[in-house]
N, C-alpha and C positions, 0 to 999 in steps of 0.2 A: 359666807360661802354659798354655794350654789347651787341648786337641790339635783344638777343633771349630772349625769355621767358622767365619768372620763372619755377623752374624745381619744379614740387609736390613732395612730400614726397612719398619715393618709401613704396607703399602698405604692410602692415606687413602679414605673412604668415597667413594661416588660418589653426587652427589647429581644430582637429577631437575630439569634445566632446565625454566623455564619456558617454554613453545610459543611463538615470535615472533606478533605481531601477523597477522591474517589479513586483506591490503588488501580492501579493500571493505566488509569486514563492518559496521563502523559502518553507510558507508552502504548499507548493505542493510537494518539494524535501521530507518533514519529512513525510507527510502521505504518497508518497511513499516507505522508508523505514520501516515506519512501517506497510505499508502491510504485511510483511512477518513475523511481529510478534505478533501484536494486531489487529486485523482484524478490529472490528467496529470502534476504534479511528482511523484507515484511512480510511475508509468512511467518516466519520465526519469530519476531517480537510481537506481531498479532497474537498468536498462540499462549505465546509468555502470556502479554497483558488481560487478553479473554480468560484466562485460569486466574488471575490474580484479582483480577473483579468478578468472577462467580465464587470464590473465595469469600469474599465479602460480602457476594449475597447483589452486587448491582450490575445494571447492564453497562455496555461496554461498545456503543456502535460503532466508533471510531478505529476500534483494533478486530471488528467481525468486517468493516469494509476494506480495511486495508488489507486486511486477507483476501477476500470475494479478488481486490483489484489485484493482488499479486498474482495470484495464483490467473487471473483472463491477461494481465499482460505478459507473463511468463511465458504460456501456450502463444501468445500473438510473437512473441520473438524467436520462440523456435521454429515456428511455421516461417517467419521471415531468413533466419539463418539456414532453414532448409532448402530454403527457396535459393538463397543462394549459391551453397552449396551445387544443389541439381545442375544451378545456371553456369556455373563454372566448370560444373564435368563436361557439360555437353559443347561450350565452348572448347573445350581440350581436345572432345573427341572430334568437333569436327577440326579444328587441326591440324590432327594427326590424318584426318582424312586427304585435308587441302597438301599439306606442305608449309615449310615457311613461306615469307612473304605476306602481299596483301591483295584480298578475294574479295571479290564481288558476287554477292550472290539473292538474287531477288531484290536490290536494292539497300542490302545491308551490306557493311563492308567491314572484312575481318582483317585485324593485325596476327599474323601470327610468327612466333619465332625462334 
């Protein structure tokens, strides 16, 4: 026999887990796409998913923009529905001003009826 040691078991590679699941972030991903089309439902699931990854302790950019975007396109629609709101009163009024019919007036021409 051999005067050396026993040789240990050579050490097995260590491989690289993959990262668990980050809560919210889906919904962080969906209330940022639907910023751009239902405004309040990404405010609301922003909110959800931003509390549900400070819960856990991680950030969450994707559900803190799609909030930022809800909330600048939400003000950009009401200013747009205001706007037409105004535009239709004042078309009403002049109108009622004109009569039925159709008015010319500065180069612009009104239906009214």
């Amino acid at each position: 026999m051999s005067d050396l040691p026993p040789t240990a078991p050579a050490p097995s590679p260590a491989y690289a887990s993959a990262p668990g699941p980050v809560p919210g972030r889906t919904l962080g991903i969906v209330a940022l796409v639907s910023a751009f089309f239902i405004q309040l439902l990404a405010i609301i699931l922003g909110f959800v998913a931003l509390s549900q990854s400070r819960k856990a302790g991680v950030k969450n950019t994707p559900a803190l923009v799609g909030i930022i975007l809800g909330f600048v396109f939400g003000i950009v629609w009401i200013l747009i529905i205001a706007g037409l709101i105004a535009g239709g009163a004042a078309l009403l009024g002049q109108c009622a001003e004109l009569g039925s019919g159709v008015h010319e007036i500065d180069g612009v021409t009104y239906t009214c009826s």
